[in-house]
N, CA and C atoms as a LAMMPS dump frame, in Angstrom:
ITEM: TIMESTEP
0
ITEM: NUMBER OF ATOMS
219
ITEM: BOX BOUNDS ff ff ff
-5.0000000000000000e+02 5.0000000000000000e+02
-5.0000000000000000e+02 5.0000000000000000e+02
-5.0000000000000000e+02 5.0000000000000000e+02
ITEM: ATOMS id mol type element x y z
1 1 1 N -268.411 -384.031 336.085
2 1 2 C -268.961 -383.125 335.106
3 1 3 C -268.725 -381.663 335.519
4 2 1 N -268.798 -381.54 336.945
5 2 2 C -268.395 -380.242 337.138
6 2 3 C -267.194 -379.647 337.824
7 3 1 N -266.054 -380.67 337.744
8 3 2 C -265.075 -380.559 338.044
9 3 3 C -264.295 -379.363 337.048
10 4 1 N -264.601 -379.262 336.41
11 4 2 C -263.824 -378.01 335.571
12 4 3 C -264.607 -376.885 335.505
13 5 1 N -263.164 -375.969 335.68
14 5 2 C -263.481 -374.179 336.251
15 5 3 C -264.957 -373.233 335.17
16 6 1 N -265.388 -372.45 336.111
17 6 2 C -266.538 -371.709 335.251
18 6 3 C -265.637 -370.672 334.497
19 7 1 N -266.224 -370.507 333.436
20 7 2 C -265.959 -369.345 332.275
21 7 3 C -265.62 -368.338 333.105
22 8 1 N -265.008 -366.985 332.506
23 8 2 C -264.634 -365.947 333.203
24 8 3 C -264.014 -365.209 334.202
25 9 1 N -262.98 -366.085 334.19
26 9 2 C -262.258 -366.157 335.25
27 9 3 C -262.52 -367.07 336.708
28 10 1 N -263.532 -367.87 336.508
29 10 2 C -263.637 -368.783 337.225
30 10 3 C -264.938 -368.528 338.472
31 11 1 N -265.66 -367.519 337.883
32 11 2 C -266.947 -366.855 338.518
33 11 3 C -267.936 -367.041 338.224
34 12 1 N -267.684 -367.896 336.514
35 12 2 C -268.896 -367.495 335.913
36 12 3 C -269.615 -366.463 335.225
37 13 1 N -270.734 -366.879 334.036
38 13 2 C -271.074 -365.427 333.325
39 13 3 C -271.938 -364.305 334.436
40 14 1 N -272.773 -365.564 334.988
41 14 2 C -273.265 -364.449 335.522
42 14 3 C -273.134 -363.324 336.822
43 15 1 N -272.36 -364.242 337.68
44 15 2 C -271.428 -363.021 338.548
45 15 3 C -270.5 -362.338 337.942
46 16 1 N -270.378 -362.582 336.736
47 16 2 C -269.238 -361.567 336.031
48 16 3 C -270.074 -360.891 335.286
49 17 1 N -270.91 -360.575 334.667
50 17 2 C -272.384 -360.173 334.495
51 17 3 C -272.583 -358.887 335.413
52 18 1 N -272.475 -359.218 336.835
53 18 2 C -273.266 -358.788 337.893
54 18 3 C -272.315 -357.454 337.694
55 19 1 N -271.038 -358.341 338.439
56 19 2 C -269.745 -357.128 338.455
57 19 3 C -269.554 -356.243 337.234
58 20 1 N -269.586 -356.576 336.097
59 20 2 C -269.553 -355.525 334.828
60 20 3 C -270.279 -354.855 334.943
61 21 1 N -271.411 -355.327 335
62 21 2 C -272.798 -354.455 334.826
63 21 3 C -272.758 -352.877 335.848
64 22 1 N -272.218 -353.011 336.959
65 22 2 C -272.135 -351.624 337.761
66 22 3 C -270.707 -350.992 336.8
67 23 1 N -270.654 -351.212 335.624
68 23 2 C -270.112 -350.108 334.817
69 23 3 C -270.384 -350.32 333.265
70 24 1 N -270.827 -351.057 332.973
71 24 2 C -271.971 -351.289 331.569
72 24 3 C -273.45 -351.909 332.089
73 25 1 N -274.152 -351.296 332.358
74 25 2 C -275.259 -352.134 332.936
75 25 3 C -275.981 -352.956 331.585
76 26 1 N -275.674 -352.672 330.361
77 26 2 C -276.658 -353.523 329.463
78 26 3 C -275.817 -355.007 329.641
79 27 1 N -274.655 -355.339 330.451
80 27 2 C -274.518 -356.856 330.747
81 27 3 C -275.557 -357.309 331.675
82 28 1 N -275.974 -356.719 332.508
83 28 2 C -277.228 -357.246 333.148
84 28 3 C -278.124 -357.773 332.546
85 29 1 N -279.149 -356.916 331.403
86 29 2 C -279.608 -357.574 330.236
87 29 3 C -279.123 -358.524 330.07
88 30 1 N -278.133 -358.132 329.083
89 30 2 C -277.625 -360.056 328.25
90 30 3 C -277.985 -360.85 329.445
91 31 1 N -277.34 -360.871 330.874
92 31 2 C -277.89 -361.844 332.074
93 31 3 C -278.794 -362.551 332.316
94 32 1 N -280.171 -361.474 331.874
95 32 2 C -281.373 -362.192 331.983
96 32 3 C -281.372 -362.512 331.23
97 33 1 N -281.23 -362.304 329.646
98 33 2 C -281.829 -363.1 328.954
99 33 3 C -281.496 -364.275 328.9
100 34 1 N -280.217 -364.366 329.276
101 34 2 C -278.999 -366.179 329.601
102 34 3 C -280.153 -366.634 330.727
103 35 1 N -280.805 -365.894 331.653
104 35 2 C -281.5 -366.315 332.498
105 35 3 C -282.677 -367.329 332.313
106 36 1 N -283.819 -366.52 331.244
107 36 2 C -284.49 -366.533 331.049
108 36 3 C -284.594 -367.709 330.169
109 37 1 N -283.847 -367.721 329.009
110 37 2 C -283.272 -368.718 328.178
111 37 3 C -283.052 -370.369 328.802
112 38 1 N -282.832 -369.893 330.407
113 38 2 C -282.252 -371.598 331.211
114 38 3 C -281.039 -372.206 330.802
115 39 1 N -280.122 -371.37 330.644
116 39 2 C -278.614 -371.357 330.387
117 39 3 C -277.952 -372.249 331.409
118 40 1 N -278.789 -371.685 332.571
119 40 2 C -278.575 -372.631 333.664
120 40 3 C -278.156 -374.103 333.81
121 41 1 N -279.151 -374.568 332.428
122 41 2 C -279.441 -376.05 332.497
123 41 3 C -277.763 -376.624 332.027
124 42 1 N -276.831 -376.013 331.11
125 42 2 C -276.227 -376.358 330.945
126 42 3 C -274.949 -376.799 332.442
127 43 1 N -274.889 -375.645 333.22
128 43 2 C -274.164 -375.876 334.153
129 43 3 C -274.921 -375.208 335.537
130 44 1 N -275.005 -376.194 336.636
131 44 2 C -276.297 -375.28 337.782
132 44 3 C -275.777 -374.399 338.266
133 45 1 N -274.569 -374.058 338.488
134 45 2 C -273.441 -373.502 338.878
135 45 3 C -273.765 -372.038 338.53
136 46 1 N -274.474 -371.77 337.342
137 46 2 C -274.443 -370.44 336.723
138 46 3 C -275.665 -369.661 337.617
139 47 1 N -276.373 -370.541 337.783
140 47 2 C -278.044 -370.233 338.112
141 47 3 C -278.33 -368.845 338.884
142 48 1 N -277.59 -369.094 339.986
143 48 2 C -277.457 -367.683 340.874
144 48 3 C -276.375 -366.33 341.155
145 49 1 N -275.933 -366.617 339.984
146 49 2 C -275.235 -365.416 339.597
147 49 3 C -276.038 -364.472 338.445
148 50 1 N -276.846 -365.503 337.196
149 50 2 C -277.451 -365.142 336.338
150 50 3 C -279.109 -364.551 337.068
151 51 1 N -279.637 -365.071 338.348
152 51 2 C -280.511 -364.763 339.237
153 51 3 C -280.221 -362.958 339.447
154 52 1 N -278.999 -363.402 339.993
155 52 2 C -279.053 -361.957 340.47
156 52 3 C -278.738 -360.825 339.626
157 53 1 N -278.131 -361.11 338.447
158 53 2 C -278.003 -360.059 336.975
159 53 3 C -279.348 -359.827 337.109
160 54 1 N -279.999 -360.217 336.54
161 54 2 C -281.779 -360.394 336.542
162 54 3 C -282.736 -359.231 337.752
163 55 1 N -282.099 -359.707 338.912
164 55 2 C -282.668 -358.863 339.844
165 55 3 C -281.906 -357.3 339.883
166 56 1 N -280.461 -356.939 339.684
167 56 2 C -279.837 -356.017 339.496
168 56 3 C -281.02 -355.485 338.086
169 57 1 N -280.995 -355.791 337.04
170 57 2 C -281.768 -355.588 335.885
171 57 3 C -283.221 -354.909 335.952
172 58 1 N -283.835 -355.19 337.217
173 58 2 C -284.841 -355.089 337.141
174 58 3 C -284.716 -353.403 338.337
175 59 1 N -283.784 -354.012 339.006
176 59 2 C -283.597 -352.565 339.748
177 59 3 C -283.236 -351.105 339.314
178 60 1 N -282.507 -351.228 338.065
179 60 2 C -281.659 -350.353 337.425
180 60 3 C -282.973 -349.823 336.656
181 61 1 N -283.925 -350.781 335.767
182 61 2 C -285.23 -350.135 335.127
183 61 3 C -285.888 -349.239 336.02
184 62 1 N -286.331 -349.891 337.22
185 62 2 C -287.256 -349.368 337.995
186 62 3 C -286.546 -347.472 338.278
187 63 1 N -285.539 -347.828 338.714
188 63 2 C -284.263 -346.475 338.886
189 63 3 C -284.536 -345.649 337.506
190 64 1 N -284.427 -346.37 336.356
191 64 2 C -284.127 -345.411 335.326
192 64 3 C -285.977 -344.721 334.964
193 65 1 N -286.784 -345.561 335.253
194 65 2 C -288.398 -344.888 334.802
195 65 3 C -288.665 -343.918 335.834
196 66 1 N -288.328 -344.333 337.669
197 66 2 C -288.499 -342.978 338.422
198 66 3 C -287.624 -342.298 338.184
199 67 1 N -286.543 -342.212 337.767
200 67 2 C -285.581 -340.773 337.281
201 67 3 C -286.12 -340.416 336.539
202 68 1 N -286.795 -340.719 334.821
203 68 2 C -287.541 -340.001 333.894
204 68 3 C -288.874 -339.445 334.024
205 69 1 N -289.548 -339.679 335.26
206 69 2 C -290.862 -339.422 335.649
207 69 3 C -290.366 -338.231 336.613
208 70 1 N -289.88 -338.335 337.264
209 70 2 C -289.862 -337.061 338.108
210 70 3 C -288.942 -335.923 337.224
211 71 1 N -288.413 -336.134 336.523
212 71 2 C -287.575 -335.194 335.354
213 71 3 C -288.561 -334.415 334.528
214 72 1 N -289.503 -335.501 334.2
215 72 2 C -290.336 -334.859 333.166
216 72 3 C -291.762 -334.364 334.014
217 73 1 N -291.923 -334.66 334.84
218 73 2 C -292.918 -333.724 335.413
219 73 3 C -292.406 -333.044 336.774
């Protein structure tokens, strides 16, 4: 069943996710939500690439609210 190659050049969405995202970060998004969704279930393979979109995702928010907080005050 899992003998055949992952989507995207063979990385998978969500390490290809990961890698886009440090130059479109809203693929991170889409990531989690594939995350969140349990996209996973289809192939386990995806699980920890789409993990770490997710955690990139959450880093980039945190980054973007202390940049607008110290900007604005």
């Amino acid at each position: 069943m899992y003998d055949k190659p992952l989507p995207c050049f063979g990385c998978g969405i969500g390490w290809f996710s990961l890698l886009l995202g440090f130059v479109f970060p809203f693929m991170w998004y889409y990531a989690t939500i594939l995350y969140f969704r349990s996209y996973y279930h289809r192939d386990p393979r995806e699980r920890a690439g789409l993990a770490a979109s997710a955690i990139a995702a959450m880093i980039c928010t945190i980054a973007v609210i202390i940049t607008i907080v110290v900007l604005i005050f």
